[in-house]
N, C-alpha and C positions, 0 to 999 in steps of 0.2 A: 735571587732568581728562584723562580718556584722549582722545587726539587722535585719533578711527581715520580721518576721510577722508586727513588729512595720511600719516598712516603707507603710507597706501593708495594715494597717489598717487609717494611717493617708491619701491615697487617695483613701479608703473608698471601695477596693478591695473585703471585706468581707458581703457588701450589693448587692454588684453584685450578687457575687456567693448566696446570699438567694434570691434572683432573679432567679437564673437558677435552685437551688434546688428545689422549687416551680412548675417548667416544667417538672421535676421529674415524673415515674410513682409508683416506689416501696422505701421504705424506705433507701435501700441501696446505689440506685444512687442517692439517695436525700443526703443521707452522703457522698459519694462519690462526689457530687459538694461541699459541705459546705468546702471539706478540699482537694479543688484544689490547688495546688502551680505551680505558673509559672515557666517555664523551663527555663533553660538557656544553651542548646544546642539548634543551629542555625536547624540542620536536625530533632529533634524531634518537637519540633515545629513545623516546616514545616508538618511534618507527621499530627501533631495533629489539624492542620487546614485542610491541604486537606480532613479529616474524618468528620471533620463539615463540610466543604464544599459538601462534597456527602451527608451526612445527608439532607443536607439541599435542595440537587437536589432532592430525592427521594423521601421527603415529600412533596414539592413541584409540582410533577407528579402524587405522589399514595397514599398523605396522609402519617402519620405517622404509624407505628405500634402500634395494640395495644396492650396493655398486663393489664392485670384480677386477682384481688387476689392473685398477685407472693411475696408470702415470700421467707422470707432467711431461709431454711431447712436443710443446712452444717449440724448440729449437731445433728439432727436425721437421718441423710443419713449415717456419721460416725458409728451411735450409732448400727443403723441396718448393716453397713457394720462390724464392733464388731459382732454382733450375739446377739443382744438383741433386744426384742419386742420393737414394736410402736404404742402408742395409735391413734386410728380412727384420730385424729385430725392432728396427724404429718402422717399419710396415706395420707390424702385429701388434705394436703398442699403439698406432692411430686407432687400428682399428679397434682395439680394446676398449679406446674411450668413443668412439662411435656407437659401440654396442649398448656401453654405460646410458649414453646421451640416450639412444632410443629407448633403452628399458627403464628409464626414468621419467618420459617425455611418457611413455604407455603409462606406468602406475600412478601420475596422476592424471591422467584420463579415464583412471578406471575409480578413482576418489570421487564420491558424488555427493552433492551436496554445494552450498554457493561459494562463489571463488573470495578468497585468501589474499592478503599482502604477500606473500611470497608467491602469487602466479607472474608478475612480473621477470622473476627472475625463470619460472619455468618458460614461461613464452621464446625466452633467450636461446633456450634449446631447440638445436636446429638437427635433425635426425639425418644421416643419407645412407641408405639403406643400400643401394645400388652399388656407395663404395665399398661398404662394409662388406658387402657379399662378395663382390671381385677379389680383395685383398684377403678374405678367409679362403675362399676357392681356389686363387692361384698359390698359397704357400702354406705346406705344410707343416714345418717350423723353421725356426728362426737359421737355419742350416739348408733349407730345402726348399725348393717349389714344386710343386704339385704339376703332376702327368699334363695336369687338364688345363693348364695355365695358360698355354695355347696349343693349337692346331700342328703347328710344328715342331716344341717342342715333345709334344707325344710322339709323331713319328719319327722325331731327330733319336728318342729313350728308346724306342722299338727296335731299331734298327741297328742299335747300338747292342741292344742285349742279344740281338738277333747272330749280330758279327762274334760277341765274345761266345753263345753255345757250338758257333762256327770251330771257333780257336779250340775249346775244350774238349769236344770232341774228337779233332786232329790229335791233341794231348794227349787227352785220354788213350787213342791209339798206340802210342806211341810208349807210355808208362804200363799198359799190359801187354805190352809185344815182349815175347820170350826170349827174344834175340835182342832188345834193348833196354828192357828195362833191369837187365843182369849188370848195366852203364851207371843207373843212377841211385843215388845219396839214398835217396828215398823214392817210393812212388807216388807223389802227388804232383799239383801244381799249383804253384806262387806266381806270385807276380814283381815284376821290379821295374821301376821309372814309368808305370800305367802298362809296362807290355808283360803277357803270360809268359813264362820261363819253366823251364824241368831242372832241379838240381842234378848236376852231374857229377859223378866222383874225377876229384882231379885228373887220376890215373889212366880217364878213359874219355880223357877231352874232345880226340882226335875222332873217336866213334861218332860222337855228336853232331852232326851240322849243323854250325849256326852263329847266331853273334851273342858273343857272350856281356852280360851287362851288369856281373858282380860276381864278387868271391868271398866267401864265407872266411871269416876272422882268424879260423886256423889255415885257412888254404886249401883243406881237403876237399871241402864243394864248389862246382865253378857252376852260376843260376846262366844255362843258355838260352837261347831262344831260337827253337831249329828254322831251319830256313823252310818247311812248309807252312810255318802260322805266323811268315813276317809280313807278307802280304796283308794278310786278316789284321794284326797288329795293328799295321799302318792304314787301314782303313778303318778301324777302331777310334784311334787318335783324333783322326780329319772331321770323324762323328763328331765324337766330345767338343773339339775348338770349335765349329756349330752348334753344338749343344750350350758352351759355353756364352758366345755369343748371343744366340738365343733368350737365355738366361737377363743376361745385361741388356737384353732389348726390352722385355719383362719390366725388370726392376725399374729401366728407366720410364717406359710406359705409367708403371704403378704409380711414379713417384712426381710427372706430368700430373695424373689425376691426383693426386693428392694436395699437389701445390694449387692447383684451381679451387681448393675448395680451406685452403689455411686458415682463410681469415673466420668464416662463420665456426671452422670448428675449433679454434682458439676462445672465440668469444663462447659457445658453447660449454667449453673446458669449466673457464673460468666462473661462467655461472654454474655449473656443476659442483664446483668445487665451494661459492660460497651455499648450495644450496646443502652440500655437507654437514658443512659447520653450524648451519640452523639444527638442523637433524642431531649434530651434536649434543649443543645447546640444549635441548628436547629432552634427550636421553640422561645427560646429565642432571636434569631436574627432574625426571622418574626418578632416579636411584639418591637422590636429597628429599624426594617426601616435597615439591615444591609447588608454589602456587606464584602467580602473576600476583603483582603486587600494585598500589594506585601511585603512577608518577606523578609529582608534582614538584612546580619549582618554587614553591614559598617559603622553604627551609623545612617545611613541616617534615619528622619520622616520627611513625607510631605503629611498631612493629609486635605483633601480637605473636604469642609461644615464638618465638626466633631461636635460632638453633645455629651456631657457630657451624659452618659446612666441613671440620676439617679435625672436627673430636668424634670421636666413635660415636655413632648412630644408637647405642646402646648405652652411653654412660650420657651423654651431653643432654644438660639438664634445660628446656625451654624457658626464656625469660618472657618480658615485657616491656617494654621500654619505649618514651616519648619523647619530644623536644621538639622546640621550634611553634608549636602552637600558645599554651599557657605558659611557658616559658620560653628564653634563650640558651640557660644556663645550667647545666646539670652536673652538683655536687656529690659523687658518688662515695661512701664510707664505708668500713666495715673493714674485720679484721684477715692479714693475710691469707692466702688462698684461697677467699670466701668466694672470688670469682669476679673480682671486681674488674681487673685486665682484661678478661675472658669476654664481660660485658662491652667492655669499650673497642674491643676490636672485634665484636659481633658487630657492636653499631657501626663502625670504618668500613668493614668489609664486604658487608650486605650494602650499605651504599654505593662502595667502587665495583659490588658485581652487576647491581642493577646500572648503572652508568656502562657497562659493558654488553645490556641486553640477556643479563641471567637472570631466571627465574630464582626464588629465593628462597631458602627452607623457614618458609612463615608460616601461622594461619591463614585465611581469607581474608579480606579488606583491610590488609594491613597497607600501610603509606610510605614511601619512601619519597625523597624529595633530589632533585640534582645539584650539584653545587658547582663552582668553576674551578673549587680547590680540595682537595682534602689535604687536611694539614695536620701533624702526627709527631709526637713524642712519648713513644713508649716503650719500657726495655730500661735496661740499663747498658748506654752504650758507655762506656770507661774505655780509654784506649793507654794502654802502657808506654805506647810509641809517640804516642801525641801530649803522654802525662798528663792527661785531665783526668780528674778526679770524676764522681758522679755526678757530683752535684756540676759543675765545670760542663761535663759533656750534657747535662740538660737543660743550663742555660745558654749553653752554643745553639742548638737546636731551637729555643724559645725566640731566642735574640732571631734566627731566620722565620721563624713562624708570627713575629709581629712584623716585622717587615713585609710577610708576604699577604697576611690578615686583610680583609674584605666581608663587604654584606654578602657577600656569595660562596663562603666559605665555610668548611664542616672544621672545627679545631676538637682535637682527641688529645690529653692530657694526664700520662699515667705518674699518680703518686708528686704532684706538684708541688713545688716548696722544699722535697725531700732531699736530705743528703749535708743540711748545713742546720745552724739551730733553731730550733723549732719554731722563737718566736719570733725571729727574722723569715723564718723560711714560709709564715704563715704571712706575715707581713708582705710579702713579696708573693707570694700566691694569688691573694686575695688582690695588688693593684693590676698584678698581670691580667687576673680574669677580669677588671674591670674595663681594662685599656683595650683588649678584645672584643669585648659588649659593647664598648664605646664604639669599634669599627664597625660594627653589628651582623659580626661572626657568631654560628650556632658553637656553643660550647657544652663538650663534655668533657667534667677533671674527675680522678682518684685522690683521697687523702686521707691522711690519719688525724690531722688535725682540729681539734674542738673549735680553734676561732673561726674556721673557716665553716662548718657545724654552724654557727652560732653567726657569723655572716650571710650564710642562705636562707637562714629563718627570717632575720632580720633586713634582708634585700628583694627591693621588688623585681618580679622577673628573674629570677634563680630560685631551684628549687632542689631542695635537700634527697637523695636517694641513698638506699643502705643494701648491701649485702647479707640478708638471714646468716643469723649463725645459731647452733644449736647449742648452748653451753654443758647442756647433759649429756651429747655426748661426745662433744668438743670437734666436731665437723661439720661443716659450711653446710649449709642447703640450697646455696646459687640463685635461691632466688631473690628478686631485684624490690625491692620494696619502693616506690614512688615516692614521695614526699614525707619519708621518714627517714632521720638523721640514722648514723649506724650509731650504736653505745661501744665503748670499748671494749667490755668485758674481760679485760687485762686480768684483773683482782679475781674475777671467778673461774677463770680458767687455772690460775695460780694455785687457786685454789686445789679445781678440780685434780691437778698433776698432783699437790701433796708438799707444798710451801707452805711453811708454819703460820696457823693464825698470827701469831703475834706481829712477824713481819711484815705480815698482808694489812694489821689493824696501824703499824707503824708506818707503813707507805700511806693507806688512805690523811692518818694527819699531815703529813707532807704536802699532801692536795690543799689549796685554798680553798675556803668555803663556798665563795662563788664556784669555782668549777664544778664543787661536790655538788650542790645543787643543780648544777646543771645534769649534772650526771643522772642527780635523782628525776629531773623532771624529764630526761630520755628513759630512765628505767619506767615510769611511768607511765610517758607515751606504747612503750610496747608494750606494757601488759594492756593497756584499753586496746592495742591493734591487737593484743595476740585474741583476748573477750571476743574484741567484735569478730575474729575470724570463728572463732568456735560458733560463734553466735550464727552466722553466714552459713556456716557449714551446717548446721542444723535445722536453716529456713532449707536450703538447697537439698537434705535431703525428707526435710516433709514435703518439698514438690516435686521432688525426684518419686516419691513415694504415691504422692495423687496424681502425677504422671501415669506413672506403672496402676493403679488403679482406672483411672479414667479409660485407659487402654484395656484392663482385661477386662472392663465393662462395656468395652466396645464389641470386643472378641467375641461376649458372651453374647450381646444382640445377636451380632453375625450368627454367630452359630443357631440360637431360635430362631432367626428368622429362613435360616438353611432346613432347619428340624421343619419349621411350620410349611417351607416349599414342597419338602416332600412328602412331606403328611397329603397337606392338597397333592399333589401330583398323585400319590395313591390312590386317594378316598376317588379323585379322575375318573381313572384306570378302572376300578370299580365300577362306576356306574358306566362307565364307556362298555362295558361288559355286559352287565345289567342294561342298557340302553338297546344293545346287540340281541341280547336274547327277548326282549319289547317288541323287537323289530320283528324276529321271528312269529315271534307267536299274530302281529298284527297280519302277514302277510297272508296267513293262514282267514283272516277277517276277509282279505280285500278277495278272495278264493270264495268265500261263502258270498260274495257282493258278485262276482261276477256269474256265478251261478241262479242268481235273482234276476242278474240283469240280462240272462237270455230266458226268464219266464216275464218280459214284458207285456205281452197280449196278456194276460192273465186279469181276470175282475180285480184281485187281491193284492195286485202288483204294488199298490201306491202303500197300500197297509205293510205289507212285507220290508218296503223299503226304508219307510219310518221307522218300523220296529228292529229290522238290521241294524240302521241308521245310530238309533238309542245303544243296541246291545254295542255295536262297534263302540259309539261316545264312551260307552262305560267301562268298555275293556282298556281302552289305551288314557284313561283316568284310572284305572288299577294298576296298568301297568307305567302312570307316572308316580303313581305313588312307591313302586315298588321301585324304581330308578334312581330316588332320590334317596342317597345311603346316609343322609344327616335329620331330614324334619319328618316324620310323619304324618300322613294325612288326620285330622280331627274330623271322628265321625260323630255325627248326631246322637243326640240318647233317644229313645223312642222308648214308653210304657204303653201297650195295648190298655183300651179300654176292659179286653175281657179276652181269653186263650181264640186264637184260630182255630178255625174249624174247617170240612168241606164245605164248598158251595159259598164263600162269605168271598166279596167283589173288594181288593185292598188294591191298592196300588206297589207295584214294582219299581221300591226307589233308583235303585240302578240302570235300570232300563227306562225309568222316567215314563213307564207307561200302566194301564189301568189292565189288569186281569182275573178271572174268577179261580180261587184254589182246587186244582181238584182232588187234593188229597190230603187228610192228616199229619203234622209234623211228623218225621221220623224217631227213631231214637237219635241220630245226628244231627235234630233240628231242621233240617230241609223237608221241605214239601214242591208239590208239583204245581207249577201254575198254567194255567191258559192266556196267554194275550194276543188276541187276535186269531191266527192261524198256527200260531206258533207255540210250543211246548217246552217248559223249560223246568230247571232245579233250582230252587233259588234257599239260601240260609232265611228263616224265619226273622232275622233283626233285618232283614233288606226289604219287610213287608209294611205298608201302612193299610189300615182298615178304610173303608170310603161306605159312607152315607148312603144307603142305597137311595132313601126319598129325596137326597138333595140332588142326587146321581140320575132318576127319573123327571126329576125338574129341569135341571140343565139341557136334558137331550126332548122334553118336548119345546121347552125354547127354541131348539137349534132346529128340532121340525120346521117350524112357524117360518123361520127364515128361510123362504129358497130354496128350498129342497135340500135339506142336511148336508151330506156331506162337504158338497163340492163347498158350500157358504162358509164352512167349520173350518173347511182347508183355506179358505180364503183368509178369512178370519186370523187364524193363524199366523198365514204369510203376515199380512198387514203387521201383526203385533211383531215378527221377527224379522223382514226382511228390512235394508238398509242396500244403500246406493253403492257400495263394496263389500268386496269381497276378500280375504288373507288367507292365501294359500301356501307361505313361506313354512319349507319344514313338512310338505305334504309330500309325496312318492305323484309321479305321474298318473297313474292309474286310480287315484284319492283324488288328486286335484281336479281331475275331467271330472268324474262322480259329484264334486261339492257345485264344479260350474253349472254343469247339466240342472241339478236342483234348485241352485240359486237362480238362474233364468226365468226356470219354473214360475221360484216364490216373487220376481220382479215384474213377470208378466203378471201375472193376480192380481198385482199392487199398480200395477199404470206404470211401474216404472220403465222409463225408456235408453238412459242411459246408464252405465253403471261400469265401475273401477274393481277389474281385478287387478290384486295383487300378488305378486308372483315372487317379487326381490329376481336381484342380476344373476349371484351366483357362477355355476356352470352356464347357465342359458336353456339348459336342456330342459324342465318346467316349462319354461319362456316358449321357447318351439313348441312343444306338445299340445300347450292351452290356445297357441296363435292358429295352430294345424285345424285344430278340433273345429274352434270358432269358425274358421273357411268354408267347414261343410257343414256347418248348424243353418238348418232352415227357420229359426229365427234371429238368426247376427244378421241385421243389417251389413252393417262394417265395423272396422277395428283400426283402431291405431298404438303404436308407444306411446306413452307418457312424455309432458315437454317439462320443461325446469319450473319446476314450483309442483305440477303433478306428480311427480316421480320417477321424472325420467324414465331408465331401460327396464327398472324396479317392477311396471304396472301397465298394462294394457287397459285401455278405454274400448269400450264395444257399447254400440248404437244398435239400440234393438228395433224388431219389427212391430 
């Protein structure tokens, strides 16, 4: 018969679980962890980790729940759901877990995010708020109820306290009267059987009137109670047994309502209480360092850094350990304390907790697998009483673990074979593990034995692992080597203690040569493992090292390309400045423009406006040169043919117009020029010389045409003007000015329709240029632009 508590207890299942009961908040999930039994269906399981698993997300986001004074109340809920009263004490406890229920029914309603396999169990939760508040309201502890519990019980307490200042008073009279209270013991007043009394000296009985209802232990005080506050007394009493009454109408009241409502808040209770134990769960694998692990039921475990839950956090060394995939069978060696036990009951244990729904102290993507058995010999059980030997008591236990052996079976086998002679005990090892494989049970064994060594090399589907040992400095290293036999190292450690060569050199011929060999060719295998790990170790950290490189090569872009942001963001800011003070100096332009523009009647008008026109062009072409804080503009080189003089007709490259000098360079190089009507200072390199006879030529040309000027201006237009206009980036007071002239050069040219451009923007452009056009006595009409024109971007105007 499968033994599971026995199995369960020998890898130590049942310190766990007082470990989780511990994380526990009420007594019941605290019982409820003590007597968890692992499952051995594959899909409940699964269930009962995904539920820690969310526990474990949820605390992790919003804390755990809490819960407050929740007892187990089933059998007062019952007792009132029967129709019998409940004392103040089982009151206060429903309503304790009522409180529980709702302030855990609230926090996770205040958890956000998509619902969880443990909402089922919240759903269970059924809140009544209405009870809870009556049953806090009416008692004030578990001794008491509260004034306000009802109507009458408040003026049954009124009336009552009302009768006893009654009494006290009379009392009181009575114990400062001069003439009586010379009668009594003392001057106070007590009480006895619920009625006020004055102690009276035995001696002065007769002075007293009243009925006496006790006498003090020597005899000397007789407690009276005078006959003016027996009235009051006896109306006192009649209170209270209504008061009393009252009370028990109360309780029995509460306890009606409470039984109408037993059964949802039982059901409540108890999902309460399993939702604890998840929460436990949870918390218990915070404080193990744990991660969800991948269940499967194909035998497979492949448990990455694994950590024994039940060794110091601080000493307990992670292993590595497989089975079930490329093997069945795992021959574990290596010499005493190396941790080879430690191993085999990491693997039992981590298997029977994940069968329980714990999270595991593993890596990530580690595998554990479910079985229908776990099956276990390890220890040395020797019983004196029973007279079995070791060896004896580990084959009672083998003899039940083949009996109980199955394909669905985990078998853990510590130190097999051991206890009798070696080459029986290896002999018998080695059919045991094979008769187990044969059932096609996962096996893990411990042994000291070479042939068994020397069996797992040699069998398919079993595979050899060792316990590290350090022989220099003669303590284990725990770690689990995979398919490497352990070496004895008997003779080096003999050594290392200070056993005389000669003995050590006379044991080894005692060895048969075949074993020697064998020996040598596992001394062998470890030095190529221990090569290849140095070797490992030195790939691992040249990439650990181009890691760390790649990385502070990353670092360093980031940070140029931070330096280069604000370099630009500076150089900005600058010309955003520079841009500003552009701005100004321009505005000061469109001030001289409007002052032209109210000498419109003027003969000179059209001349003045061209030549503003130029000077404005060539100020805010200076003053873009000056805004741009990176490229400078590239100016022309110019050599005169021969020094400027007065009176010599050059052209004004910046102003883009023709005029006569009327004075000698300065010593600053400036001289004065004439262009047109206008008088100006210009630097000598901003001057080109002009031809006077080719200058006399051009202008009787333009005679012959039509009468000069207006032909010249025509002319002009023709060569300049085009069917739009760009005004994006211009001030409202600029863009009317360019419109007004362009219309001008369109009319001269036949043109009839034509595209300004404005861009969307604010709109405010948009309106001013649409305003202007309304009152233009040559706009025909106007319209927005449609899609593929430029939309809100462009107005179209149809001329006259």
């Amino acid at each position: 018969m499968y033994q599971a508590q026995r199995y369960f207890r020998a890898l130590e299942l049942n310190k766990v679980l007082e470990k989780l009961s511990e994380q526990a908040n009420c007594d019941d999930s605290k019982q409820m962890a003590l007597s968890l039994t692992p499952l051995e269906d594959y899909a409940q399981v699964k269930a009962l980790m995904q539920k820690t698993a969310d526990a474990y997300m949820l605390s992790a986001r919003y804390t755990s729940p809490a819960l407050h004074k929740l007892k187990n109340c089933e059998a007062a809920l019952k007792k009132a759901e029967k129709g019998s009263n409940l004392s103040l004490r089982e009151l206060l406890d429903v309503s304790a877990v009522l409180h529980n229920i709702r302030s855990v029914k609230d926090w996770r309603k205040r958890c956000e995010g998509e619902s969880t396999s443990l909402d089922v169990l919240f759903e269970l939760l059924m809140p009544n708020r209405e009870l809870e508040n009556t049953i806090d309201n009416a008692i004030l502890s578990e001794e008491e109820l509260a004034d306000s519990a009802s109507r009458e019980l408040g003026d049954l307490r009124r009336k009552i306290n009302q009768a006893k200042l009654r009494v006290r008073e009379k009392l009181d009279a009575i114990i400062k009267s001069p003439t009586q209270s010379k009668y009594l013991q003392e001057t106070l007043v007590t009480m006895r059987d619920g009625r006020f009394v004055v102690p009276v000296k035995s001696e002065h009985r007769s002075e007293i009137k009243g009925l006496v209802h006790d006498t003090s232990a020597s005899g000397a005080t007789i407690f009276i109670e005078p006959m003016a506050v027996v009235e009051a007394n006896n109306e006192i009493r009649v209170l209270q047994a209504k008061e009393k009454r009252e009370i028990e109408r109360i309780i029995a009241e509460l306890s009606v309502m409470v039984g109408s409502f037993a059964e949802p808040i039982i059901q409540s209770y108890r999902a309460l209480v399993e939702i604890d134990l998840y929460f436990a769960k949870a918390s218990l694998a915070y404080k193990m360092k744990a991660t969800v692990p991948n269940i499967v039921d194909s035998g497979e475990i492949d448990l990455k850094r694994a950590r024994h839950p039940l060794i110091d956090p601080e000493k307990v060394v992670p292993t590595d350990v497989n089975l079930g995939k490329d093997f069945n069978t795992l021959v574990i060696t290596g010499p005493n304390t190396g941790g080879k036990t430690v191993t085999l009951k990491t693997l039992g244990l981590l298997t029977l907790m994940a069968m329980c729904g714990l999270m595991l102290p593993v890596a990530e993507n580690s595998t554990i697998s479910v079985y229908k058995k776990v099956l276990v010999d390890i220890g040395d059980e020797q019983s004196i009483e029973q007279s079995l030997s070791t060896f004896s008591a580990h084959m009672t236990n083998i003899v039940s673990i083949i009996e109980e052996a199955d394909s669905d079976s985990l078998v853990l086998l510590d130190e097999l074979g051991a206890g009798t002679d070696p080459v029986e005990g290896a002999a018998l090892a080695i059919s045991i593990m094979e008769r187990l494989a044969m059932y096609g049970a996962k096996i893990a064994a411990t042994t000291h034995y070479a042939e068994i060594k020397e069996y797992a090399l040699q069998t398919e589907n079993v595979c050899n692992a060792s316990c590290e040992f350090d022989v220099e400095t003669l303590k284990p290293t725990y770690r689990l080597l995979i398919g490497i036999p352990g070496k004895s190292n008997a003779f080096a450690i003999s050594q290392r203690l200070g056993l005389p060569e000669e003995i050590i050199e006379a044991a080894k011929q005692n060895i048969s040569a075949e074993k020697t060999r064998f020996e040598d060719v596992l001394a062998q295998l470890d030095e190529a493992r221990q090569a290849l790990e140095k070797e490992k170790e030195e790939v691992d950290r040249l990439k650990a090292e181009q890691l760390e490189s790649k990385r502070n090569l990353e670092q360093y872009k980031q940070k140029t390309y931070k330096m280069m942001e604000r370099e630009l963001q500076n150089a900005q800011e600058k010309a955003n400045r520079i841009v500003s003070s552009a701005k100004a100096e321009s505005a000061k332009l469109l001030e001289e423009l409007d002052d032209l523009r109210k000498q419109k009647e003027s003969e000179e008008f059209s001349k003045l406006v061209q030549g503003a026109k130029s000077v404005y062009k060539s100020n805010i072409n200076r003053l873009e040169d000056i805004a741009n804080p990176v490229i400078g503009r590239m100016k022309e080189e110019y050599i005169p043919p021969r020094p400027f003089k007065k009176g010599d007709l050059v052209l004004v490259v910046q102003l883009n117009e023709e005029g006569v000098l009327l004075s000698d360079p300065d010593s600053s190089g400036n001289v004065q020029v004439q262009a047109g009507i206008m008088k100006t200072k210009v630097p000598v390199s901003d001057l080109r010389l002009v031809d006077k006879k080719r200058r006399r030529q051009i202008d009787r040309m333009e005679r012959k045409n039509n009468g000069g000027v207006t032909k010249t201006l025509k002319d002009k237009s023709q060569r300049s003007a085009s069917s739009e206009i760009d005004l994006r980036g211009q001030t409202i007071e600029e863009g009317i000015m360019m419109v007004d002239q362009y219309i001008d050069s369109c009319l001269l040219m036949g043109i009839k329709t034509i595209t300004i451009i404005h861009g969307k923007g604010t709109g405010a452009l948009r309106s001013a240029i649409q305003q202007h056009l309304k009152n233009h006595k040559m706009v025909r009409t106007f319209r927005l632009g449609v899609y593929g024109e430029g939309e809100d971007g462009v107005t179209i105007a149809e001329l006259k």
